[in-house]
C-alpha positions as CSV (number, residue, x, y, z in Angstrom):
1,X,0.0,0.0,0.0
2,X,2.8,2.3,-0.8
3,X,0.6,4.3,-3.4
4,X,-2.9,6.1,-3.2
5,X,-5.4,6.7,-5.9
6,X,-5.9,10.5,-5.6
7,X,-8.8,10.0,-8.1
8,X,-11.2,8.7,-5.2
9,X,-13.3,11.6,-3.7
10,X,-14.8,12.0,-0.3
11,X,-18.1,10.4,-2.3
12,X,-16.4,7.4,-3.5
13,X,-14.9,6.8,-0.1
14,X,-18.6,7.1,1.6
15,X,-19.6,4.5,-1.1
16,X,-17.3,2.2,-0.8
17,X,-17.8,2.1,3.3
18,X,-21.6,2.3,3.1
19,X,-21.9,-0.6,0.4
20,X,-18.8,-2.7,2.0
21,X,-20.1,-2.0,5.6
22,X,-23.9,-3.2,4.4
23,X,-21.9,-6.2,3.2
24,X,-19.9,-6.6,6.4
25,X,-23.3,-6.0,8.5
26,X,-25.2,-8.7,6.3
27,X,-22.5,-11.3,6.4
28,X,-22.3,-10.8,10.4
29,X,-25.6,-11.7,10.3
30,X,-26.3,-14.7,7.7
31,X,-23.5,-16.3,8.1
32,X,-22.8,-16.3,11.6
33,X,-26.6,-17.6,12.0
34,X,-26.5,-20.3,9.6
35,X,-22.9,-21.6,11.2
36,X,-24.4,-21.2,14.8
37,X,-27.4,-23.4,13.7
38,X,-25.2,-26.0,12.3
39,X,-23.9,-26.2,15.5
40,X,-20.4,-24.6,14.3
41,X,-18.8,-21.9,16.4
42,X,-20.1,-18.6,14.9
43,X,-17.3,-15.9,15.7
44,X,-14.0,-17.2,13.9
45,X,-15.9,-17.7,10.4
46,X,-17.6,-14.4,10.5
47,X,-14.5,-12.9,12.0
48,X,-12.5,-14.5,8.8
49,X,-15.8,-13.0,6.3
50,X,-15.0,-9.1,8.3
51,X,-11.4,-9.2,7.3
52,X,-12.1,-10.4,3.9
53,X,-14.6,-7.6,3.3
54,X,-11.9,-5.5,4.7
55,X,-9.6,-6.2,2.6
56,X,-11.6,-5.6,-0.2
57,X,-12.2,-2.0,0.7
58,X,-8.5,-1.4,1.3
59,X,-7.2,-2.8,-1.8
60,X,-9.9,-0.3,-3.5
61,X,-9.3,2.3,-1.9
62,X,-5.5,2.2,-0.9
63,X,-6.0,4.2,2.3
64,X,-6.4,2.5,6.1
65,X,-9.5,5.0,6.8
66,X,-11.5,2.6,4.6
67,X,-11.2,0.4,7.8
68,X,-12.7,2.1,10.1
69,X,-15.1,3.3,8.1
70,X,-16.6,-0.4,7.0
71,X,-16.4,-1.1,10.8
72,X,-18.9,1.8,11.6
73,X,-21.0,1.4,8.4
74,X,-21.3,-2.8,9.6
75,X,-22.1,-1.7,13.2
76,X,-24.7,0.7,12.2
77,X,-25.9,-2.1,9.6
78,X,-27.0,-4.4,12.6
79,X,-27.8,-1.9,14.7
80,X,-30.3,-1.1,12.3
81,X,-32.5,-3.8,13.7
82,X,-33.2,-2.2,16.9
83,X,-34.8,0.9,16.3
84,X,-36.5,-1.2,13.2
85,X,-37.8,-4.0,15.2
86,X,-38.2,-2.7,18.6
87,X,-35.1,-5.3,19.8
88,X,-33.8,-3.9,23.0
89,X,-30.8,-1.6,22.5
90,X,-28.1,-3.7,24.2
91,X,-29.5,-7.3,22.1
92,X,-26.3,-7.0,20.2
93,X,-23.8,-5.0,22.4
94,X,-21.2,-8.0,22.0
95,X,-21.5,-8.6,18.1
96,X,-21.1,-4.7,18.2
97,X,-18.2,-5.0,20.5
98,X,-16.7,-8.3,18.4
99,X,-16.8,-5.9,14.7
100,X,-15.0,-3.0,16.7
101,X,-12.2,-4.7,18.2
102,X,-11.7,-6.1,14.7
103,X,-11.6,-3.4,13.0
104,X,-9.5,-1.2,15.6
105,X,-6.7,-4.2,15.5
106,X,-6.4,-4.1,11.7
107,X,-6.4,-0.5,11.0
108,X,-3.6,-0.6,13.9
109,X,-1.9,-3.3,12.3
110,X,-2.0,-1.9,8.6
111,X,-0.9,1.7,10.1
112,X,1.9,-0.1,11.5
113,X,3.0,-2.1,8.7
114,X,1.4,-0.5,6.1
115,X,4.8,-0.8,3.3
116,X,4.2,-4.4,3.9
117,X,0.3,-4.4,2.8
118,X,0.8,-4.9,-0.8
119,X,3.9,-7.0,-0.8
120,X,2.3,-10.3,-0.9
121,X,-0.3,-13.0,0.5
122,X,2.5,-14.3,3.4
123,X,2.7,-10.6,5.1
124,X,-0.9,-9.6,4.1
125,X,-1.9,-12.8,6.2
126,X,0.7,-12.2,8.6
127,X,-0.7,-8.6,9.5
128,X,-4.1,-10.2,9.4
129,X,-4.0,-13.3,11.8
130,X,-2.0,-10.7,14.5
131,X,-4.5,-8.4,14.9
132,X,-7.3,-11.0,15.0
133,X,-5.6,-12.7,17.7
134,X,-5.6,-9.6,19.3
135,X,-9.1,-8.6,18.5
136,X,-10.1,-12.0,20.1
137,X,-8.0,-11.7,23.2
138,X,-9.3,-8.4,23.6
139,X,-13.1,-9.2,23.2
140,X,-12.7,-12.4,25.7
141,X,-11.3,-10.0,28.5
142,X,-14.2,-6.9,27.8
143,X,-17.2,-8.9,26.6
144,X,-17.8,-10.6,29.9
145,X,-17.6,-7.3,31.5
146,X,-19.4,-5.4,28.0
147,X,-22.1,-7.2,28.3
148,X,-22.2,-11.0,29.9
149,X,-23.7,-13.1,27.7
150,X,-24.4,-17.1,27.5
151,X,-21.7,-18.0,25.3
152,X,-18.8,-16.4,26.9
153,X,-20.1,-16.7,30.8
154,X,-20.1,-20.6,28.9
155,X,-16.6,-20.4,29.4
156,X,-16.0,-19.6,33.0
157,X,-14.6,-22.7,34.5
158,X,-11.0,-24.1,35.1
159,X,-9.3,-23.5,32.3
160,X,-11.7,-21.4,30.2
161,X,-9.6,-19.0,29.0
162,X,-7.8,-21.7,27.6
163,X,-10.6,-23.2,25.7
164,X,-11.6,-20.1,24.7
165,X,-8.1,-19.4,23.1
166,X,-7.9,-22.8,21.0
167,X,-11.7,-22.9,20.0
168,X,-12.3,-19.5,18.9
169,X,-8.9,-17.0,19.0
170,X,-7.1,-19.2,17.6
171,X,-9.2,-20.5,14.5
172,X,-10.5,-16.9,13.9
173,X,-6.9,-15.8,13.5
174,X,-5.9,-18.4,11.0
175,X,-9.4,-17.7,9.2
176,X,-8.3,-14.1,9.3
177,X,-4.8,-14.5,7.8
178,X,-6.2,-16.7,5.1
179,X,-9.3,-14.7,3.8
180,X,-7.7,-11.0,4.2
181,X,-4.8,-12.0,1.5
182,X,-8.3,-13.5,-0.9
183,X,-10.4,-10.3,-0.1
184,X,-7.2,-8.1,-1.2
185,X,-6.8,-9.7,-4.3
186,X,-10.1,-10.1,-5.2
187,X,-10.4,-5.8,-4.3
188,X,-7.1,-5.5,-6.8
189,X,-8.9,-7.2,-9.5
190,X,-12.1,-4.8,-8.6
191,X,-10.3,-1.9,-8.5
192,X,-9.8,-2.1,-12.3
193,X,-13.5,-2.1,-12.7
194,X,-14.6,0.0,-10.5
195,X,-11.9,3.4,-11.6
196,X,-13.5,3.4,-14.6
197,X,-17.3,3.0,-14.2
198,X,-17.0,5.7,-11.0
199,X,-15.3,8.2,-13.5
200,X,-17.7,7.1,-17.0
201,X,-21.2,6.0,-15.0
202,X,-22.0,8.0,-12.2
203,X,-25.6,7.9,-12.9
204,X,-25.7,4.2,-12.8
205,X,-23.3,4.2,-9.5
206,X,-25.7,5.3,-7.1
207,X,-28.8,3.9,-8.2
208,X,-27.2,0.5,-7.9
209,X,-24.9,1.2,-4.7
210,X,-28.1,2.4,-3.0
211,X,-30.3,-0.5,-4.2
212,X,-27.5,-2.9,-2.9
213,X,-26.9,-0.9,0.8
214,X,-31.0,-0.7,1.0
215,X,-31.4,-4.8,0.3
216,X,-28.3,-5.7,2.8
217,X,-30.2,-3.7,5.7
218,X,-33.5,-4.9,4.8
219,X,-31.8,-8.7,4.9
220,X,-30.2,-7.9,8.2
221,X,-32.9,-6.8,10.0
222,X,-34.7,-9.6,9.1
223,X,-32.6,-12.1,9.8
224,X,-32.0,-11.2,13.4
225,X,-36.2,-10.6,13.8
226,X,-35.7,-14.1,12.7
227,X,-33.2,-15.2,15.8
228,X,-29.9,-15.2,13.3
C-alpha cells in the first residue's frame, strides 16, 4: 500500500464504506446464524468473512481510513434492527463489540505495517492473523464485563480461558490470515473495474450502490427478527 489513488473523492470513499459495511453488517448476520445453527462456532468464520470484506475495501481504496469506516458502516448495519424492530438496544452489544475490536486491531496493524500491505499474500496474512488474535484476546477480556452473555459466561470454568483461546482466537486468526490476502486480491482485481465506471457512469453508480446498501439492511434486520 505504498501508493494512493488521488482519483477517489470524499463520495467514493462514503460509497465504498456504506456498500462494504452493508456487506460486512449482512455477512455478520447470515452467516454467523446459519454456522451457529449447524452447531459450528459462529465468531471465527464471521471474524475471517470481516477481514475479507476488509480487505476488499483497502485494496480499492488504498488508504487505512476505509477500515474504520466499514467497521462503523457494519455496526450501524446491525444496529439497524433495533430501532427497526423494537429489539432492546443492548440485544447485540457483543457482536457490536466483536466488529469494533476487529476493525480497531487491523487499521492498527496496517498503520503499523502498512509498506508491507501490498507486498504479498505471506505478510498480508501475517498482519491479518496478528491483529485477529488480538481482537479475540481483547473481546474475551471486555465482553464478559461489556455485556455478559451465555456464550462467553459458557466459558468460565477451570481452564476457560484456555478453551476459549484454542476454539475461537485461535481459528479466527488463522481464518483471518487466510481470507484477508483473498479479499485483497479479489479488491485488486475490482479496482480495475470500478476506476472506470466511477469516472464514466456516475448515474448508474448510485442507483445501484443504494439498491444494494438498501437490500443488505433490509436482509439484516430480518434475519435477526428471525433469531440469526
Amino acid at each position: 500500500m505504498t501508493c494512493k489513488n488521488e482519483t477517489f473523492s470524499w463520495k467514493l470513499y462514503f460509497l465504498n464504506i456504506l456498500v462494504l459495511g452493508a456487506l460486512l453488517g449482512l455477512a455478520e448476520a447470515a452467516l454467523g446464524g446459519f454456522i451457529r445453527r449447524a452447531g459450528l462456532p459462529r465468531g471465527p468464520v464471521a471474524t475471517g468473512i470481516g477481514f475479507a470484506i476488509m480487505a476488499l475495501g483497502l485494496a480499492v481504496f488504498k488508504q487505512k481510513r476505509v477500515i474504520p469506516g466499514i467497521t462503523v458502516m457494519g455496526i450501524l448495519s446491525k444496529w439497524l434492527a433495533v430501532p427497526l424492530l423494537g429489539l432492546p438496544l443492548f440485544c447485540q452489544a457483543n457482536a457490536h463489540l466483536a466488529i469494533l475490536l476487529n476493525g480497531a486491531f487491523l487499521f492498527a496493524g496496517v498503520a503499523l505495517f502498512r509498506k508491507h500491505v501490498a507486498s504479498g499474500w505471506k505478510r498480508q496474512g501475517a498482519i491479518a492473523g496478528m491483529a485477529a488474535f488480538g481482537a479475540g484476546t481483547a473481546f474475551f477480556a471486555l465482553g464478559r464485563y461489556w455485556a455478559p452473555c451465555a456464550h462467553l459466561l459458557s466459558f468460565r470454568y477451570a481452564g476457560g480461558a484456555a478453551g476459549y483461546l484454542l476454539t475461537r482466537i485461535v481459528p479466527a486468526a488463522m481464518l483471518a490470515a487466510a481470507l484477508f490476502p483473498l479479499g485483497y486480491a479479489l479488491g485488486r482485481k475490482l479496482e480495475a473495474r470500478i476506476l472506470p465506471a466511477w469516472l464514466q457512469k456516475r448515474w448508474f453508480i448510485y442507483p445501484a450502490a443504494s439498491a444494494f446498501v438498501l437490500a443488505c439492511w433490509g436482509l439484516s434486520a430480518w434475519l435477526i427478527a428471525a433469531g440469526f
